[in-house]
Structures are given as C-alpha cells and as structure tokens.
C-alpha positions in Angstrom: -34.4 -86.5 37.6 -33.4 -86.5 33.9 -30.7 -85.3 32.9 -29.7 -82.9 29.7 -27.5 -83.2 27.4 -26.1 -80.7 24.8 -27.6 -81.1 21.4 -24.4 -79.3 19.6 -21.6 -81.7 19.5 -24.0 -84.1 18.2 -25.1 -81.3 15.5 -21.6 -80.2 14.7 -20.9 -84.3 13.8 -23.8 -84.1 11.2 -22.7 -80.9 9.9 -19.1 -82.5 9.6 -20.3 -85.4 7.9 -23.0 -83.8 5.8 -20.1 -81.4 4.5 -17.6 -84.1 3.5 -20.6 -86.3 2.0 -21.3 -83.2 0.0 -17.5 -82.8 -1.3 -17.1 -86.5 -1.9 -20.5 -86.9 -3.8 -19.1 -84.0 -6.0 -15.9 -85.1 -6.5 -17.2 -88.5 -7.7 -20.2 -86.8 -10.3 -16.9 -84.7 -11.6 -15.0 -87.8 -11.8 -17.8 -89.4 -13.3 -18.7 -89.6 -16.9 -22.2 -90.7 -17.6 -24.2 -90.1 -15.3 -27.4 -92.0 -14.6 -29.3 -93.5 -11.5 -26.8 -96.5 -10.8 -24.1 -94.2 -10.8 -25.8 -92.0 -8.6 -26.4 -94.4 -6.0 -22.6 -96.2 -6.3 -21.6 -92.4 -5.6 -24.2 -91.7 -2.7 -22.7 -94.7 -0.5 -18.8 -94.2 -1.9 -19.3 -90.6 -0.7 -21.2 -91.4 2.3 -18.8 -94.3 3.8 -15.9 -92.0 3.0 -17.8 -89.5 5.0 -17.4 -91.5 8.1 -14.0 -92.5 7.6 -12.9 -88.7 7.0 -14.4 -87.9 10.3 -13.1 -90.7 11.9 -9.8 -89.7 10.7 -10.2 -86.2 11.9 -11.1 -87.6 15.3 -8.1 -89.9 16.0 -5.7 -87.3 15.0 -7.6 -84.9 17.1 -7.7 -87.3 20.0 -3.7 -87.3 20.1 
C-alpha cells in the first residue's frame, strides 16, 4: 500500500519562493543601472538565494 501525500504545502513553498524571487529580481533590475546579460544572471541567483533565505526566515519565526 502507497501512501498519499498532499501536493499543497509543497505548492504553497514554490509559490512562496517564486514570489519573493520575483520581488528580489525586481528590486535588483531597479537598483541596477545597465542592464545586460551578466547582470541579469548576477541578479537571477542574488534574487534566487535570497529567495530561500527569505523563506527560511519566515519559517523559523513561524516555527516559534
């Protein structure tokens, strides 16, 4: 017998970090003043390990 699990709390993580990689990658363009395909890429990751650390954050202080 196999068992299930729910798909959304591993959706609602995505969604979480999807949405702050989408603010941070923003931020940094805004931030940014020229704007070509190194920069681009320098933002991409900046934004995307902030990402996880935002959520991680969110987490321990949820946790408490």
């Amino acid at each position: 017998m196999t068992r299930r699990t729910d798909p959304r709390p591993l959706l609602r993580a995505s969604a979480e970090l999807l949405a702050w990689w989408l603010a941070l990658a923003l931020l940094w363009l805004v931030f940014v003043t020229s704007v070509d395909t190194l920069e681009r890429i320098v933002g991409a990751g900046c934004a995307a390990v902030g990402a996880v650390l935002a959520r991680a954050g969110r987490r321990a202080v949820r946790w408490r």
